[in-house]
C-alpha positions in Angstrom: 153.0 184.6 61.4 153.7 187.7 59.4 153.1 188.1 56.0 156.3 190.1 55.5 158.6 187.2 55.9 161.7 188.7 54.3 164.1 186.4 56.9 161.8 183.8 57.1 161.3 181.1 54.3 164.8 180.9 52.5 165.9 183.4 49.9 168.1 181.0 47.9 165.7 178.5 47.2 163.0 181.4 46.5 165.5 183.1 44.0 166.4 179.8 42.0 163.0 178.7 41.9 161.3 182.0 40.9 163.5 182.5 38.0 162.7 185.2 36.0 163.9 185.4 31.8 164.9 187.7 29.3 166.5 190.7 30.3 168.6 189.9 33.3 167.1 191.4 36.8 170.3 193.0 37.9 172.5 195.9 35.4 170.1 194.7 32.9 172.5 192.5 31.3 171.1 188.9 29.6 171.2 185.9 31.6 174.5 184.2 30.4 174.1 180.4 29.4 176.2 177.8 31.6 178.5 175.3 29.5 178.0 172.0 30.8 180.0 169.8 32.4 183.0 168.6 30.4 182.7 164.6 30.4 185.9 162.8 29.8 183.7 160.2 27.9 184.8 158.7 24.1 181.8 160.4 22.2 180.8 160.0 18.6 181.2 163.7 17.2 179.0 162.8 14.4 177.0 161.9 17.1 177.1 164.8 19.6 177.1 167.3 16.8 173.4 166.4 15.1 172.1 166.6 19.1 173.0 169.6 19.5 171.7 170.7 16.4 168.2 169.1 17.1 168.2 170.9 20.6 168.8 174.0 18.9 166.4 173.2 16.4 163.6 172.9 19.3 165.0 176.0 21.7 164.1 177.7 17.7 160.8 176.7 17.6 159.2 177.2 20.5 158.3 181.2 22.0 158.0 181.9 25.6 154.2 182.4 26.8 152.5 183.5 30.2 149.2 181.7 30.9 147.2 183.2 33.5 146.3 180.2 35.1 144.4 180.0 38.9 146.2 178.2 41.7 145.6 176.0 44.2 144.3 179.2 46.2 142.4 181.1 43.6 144.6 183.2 42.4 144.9 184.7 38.9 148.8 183.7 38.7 151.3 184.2 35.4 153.3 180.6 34.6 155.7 181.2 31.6 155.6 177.9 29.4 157.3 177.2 25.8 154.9 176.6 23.5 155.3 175.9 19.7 156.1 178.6 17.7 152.7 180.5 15.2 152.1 183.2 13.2 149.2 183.1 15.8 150.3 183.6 19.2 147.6 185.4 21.1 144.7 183.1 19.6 147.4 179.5 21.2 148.1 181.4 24.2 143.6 181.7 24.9 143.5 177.9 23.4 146.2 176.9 26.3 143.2 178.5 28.7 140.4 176.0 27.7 140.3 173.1 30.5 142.4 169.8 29.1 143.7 172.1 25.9 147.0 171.3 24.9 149.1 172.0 27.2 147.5 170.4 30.5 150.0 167.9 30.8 152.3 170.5 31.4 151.1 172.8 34.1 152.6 173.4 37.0 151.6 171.8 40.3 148.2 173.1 42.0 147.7 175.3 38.8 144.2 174.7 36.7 143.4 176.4 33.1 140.4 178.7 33.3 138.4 178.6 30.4 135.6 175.6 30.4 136.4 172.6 28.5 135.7 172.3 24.7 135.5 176.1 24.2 137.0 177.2 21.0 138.2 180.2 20.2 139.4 183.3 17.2 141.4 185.9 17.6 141.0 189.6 16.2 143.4 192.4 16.7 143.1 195.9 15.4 146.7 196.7 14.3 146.0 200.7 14.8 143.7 200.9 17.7 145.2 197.6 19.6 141.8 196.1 20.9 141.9 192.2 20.5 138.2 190.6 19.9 137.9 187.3 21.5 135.3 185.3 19.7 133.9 182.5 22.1 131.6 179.6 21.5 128.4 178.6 23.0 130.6 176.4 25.1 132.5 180.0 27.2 129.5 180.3 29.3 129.6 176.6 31.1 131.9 177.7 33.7 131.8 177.9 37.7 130.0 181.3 38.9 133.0 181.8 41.0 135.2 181.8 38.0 133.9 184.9 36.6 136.2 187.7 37.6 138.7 184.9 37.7 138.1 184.1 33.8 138.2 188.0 32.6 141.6 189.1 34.4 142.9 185.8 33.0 142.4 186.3 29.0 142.7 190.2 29.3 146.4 189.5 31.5 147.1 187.1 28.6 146.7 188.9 25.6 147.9 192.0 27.0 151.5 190.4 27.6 151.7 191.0 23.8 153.1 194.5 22.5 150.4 195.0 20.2 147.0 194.3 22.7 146.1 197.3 24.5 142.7 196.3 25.2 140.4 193.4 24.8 136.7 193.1 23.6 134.4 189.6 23.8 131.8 187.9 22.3 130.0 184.8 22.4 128.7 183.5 18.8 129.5 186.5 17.2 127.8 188.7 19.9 129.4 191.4 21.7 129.4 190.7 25.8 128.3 193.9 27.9 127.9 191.6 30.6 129.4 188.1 31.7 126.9 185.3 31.0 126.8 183.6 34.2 127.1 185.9 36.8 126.4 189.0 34.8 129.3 191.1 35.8 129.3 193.9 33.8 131.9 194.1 30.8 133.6 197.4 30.1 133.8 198.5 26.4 137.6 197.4 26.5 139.1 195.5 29.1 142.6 196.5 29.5 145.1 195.8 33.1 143.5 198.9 34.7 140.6 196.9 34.7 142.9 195.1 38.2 143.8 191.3 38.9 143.3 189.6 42.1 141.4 192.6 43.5 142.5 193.2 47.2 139.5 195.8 48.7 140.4 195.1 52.2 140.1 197.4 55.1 138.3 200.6 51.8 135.5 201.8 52.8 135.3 204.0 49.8 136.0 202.7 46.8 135.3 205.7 44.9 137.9 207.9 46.7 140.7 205.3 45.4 142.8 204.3 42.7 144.2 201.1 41.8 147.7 200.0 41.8 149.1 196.6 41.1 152.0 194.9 43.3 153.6 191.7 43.2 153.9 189.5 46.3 155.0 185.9 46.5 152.8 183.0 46.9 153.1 179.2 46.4 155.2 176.7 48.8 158.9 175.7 49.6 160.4 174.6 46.9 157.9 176.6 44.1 157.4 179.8 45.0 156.2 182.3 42.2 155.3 185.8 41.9 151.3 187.1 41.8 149.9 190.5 40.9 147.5 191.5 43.6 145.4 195.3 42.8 145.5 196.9 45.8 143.0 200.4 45.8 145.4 203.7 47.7 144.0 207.3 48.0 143.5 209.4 45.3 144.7 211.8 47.3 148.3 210.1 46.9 149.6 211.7 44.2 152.8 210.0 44.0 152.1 206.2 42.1 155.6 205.2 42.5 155.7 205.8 46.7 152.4 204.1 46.6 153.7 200.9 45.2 156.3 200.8 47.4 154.0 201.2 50.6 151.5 198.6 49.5 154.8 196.8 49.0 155.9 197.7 52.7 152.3 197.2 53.8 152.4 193.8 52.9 149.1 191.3 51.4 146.0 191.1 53.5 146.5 189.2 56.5 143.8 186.7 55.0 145.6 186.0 52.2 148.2 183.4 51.6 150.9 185.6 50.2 153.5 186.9 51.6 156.3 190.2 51.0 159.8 189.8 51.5 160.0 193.9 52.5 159.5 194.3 56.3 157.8 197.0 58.3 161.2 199.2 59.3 162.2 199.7 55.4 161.5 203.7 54.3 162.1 205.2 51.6 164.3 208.6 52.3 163.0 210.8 49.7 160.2 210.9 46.9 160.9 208.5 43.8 162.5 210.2 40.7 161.3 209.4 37.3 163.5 210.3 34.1 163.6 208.8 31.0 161.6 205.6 32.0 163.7 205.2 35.6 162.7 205.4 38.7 165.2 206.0 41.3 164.7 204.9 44.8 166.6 205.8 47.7 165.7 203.9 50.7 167.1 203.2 54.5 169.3 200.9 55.4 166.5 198.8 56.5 165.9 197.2 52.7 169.2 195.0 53.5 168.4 191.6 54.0 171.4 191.1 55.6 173.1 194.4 57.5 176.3 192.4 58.2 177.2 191.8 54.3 174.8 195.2 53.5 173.1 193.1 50.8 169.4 193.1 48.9 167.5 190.0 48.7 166.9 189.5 44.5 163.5 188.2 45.2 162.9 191.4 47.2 164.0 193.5 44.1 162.3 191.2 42.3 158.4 192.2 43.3 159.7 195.7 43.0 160.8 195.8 39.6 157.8 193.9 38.6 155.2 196.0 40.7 157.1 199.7 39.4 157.1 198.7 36.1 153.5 198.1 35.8 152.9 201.8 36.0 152.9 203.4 33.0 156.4 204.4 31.3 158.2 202.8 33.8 161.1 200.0 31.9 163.8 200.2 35.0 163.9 200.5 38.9 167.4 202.1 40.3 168.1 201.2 43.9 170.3 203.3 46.4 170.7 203.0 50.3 171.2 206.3 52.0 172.0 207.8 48.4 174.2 205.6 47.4 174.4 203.2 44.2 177.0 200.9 45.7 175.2 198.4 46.6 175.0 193.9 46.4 172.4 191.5 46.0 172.6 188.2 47.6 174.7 186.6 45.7 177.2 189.2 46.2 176.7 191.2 42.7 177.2 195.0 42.3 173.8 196.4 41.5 175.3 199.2 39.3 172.9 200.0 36.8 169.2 200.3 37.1 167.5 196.9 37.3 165.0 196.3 33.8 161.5 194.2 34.0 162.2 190.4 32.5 160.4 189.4 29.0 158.8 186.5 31.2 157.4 186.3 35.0 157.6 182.8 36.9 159.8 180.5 34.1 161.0 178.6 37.0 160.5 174.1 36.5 157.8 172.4 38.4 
């Protein structure tokens, strides 16, 4: 079976499973709330009026949080939960890590924490320079061998989800790591997303002639499919980043893998990317539509575009055009007329 199953699996139950919050995915507008149902039901007002006011009171006091959690097929994947609101966010968001920490009741499906059990944990971050120190116990190093890279992409993905973590440092007991303490994988100064998650080397012979660039493909299942960053190593004699991520987009996960791209082979872009003030414009071929009857785009296709673009540097928004022009749907039939911005979150859908 291919793994660029754009026609394949269902976009409709991929797109309302895989939601994606904050700002809207398409003219960057907010997602608008849905008023219930009006019931024709004798209510007490007195009643109905304090519930709403204690919903509200709980939607207040809870902030939206990606754990980079592994799933059932080892991937390092992002799962926005709520958790309850703190003057400390990064140090809960590590603490949600630790194996049967807080929030294990609540994990999606197939999806384990990373960090070993009874590990506890401080925060540091420099407010000028941006490193966050992570400040382990004893108890960090009691994990799986195969964990290792696994461990590091999750806690450096984590805190760097927040505005003010550039990089991260560890330690162990008040020691500085240079190395992992299990494996002994060597730990750069600061760990930062260059640093690569899922690492995809297939089919490079040299490594040293490449360059890393992150794209998002879709893994999980019918009925809970989610989005997962895979680092895929290009040329470094592509100078363009922006038609690179496309390509690898195009190219599709490594046939081992379990993941899949909803992009198919015939898709081209027409021209070379442009970049201006934080967009990137893309013109492709009319091979992006999913359907070439209605000349629409799959969201979940635009989707792992916007996700993958805006993981290079200075990118906030991804503008689409077929053969040069703007005009142009998604699947549920909505004008994509402004350029499409990244969400707050990644994978909010319910489990």
């Amino acid at each position: 079976m291919s793994k660029n199953k754009a026609k394949i699996f269902g976009v409709t139950v991929l797109t309302s499973t895989v939601l994606l919050s904050g700002c809207g995915l398409f003219g960057g507008e907010t997602q608008k709330k849905i008023d219930p149902p009006k019931s024709v039901a004798v209510v007490d007002k007195k009643a109905s009026k304090e519930t709403t006011e204690n919903d509200k009171g709980k939607v207040e006091n809870v902030v939206k949080t990606e754990l980079y959690l592994i799933d059932k097929d080892g991937y390092v994947v992002p799962q926005t939960l709520n958790l309850p609101k703190t003057t400390s966010v990064a140090t809960q968001a590590l603490e949600n890590l630790v194996v049967n920490g807080p929030v294990t009741n609540k994990l999606p499906n197939d999806f384990r924490a990373v960090l070993p059990e009874d590990t506890t944990l401080s925060v540091d971050i420099d407010k000028n320079s941006g490193v966050a120190t992570v400040n382990f116990s004893k108890e960090f190093k009691d994990y799986k061998p195969e964990d290792e890279m696994k461990i590091l992409q999750s806690v450096t993905w984590t805190l760097t989800q927040f505005d003010n973590v550039k990089s991260v440092k560890l330690k162990m007991n008040g020691h500085e790591l240079t190395e992992m303490p299990v494996n002994g994988t060597p730990i750069s100064q600061n760990l930062s997303r260059a640093t690569g998650i899922n690492i995809d080397t297939t089919d490079v012979v040299d490594i040293t002639n490449t360059k890393p660039v992150t794209v998002y493909y879709i893994g999980g299942e019918e009925g809970s499919y989610y989005y997962v960053p895979v680092t895929r190593r290009v040329s470094n004699n592509e100078k363009d980043n922006y038609s690179a991520v496309v390509n690898e987009l195009i190219k599709g996960p490594s046939a081992k893998s379990t993941l899949v791209s909803e992009f198919v082979s015939d898709v081209k872009l027409l021209e070379a990317p442009k970049y201006q003030d934080g967009t990137v414009t893309l013109n492709f071929n009319k091979g992006i539509y999913d359907s070439f009857d209605k000349k629409e785009i799959s969201q979940s296709l635009l989707d792992t575009l916007v996700l993958s673009l805006t993981e290079q540097q200075g990118v906030k928004k991804v503008a689409v055009q077929v053969d040069g022009k703007a005009e142009i749907k998604n699947d549920k039939g909505k004008k994509l007329t402004e350029p499409v911005t990244r969400p707050e979150k990644v994978n909010t859908g319910s489990f």
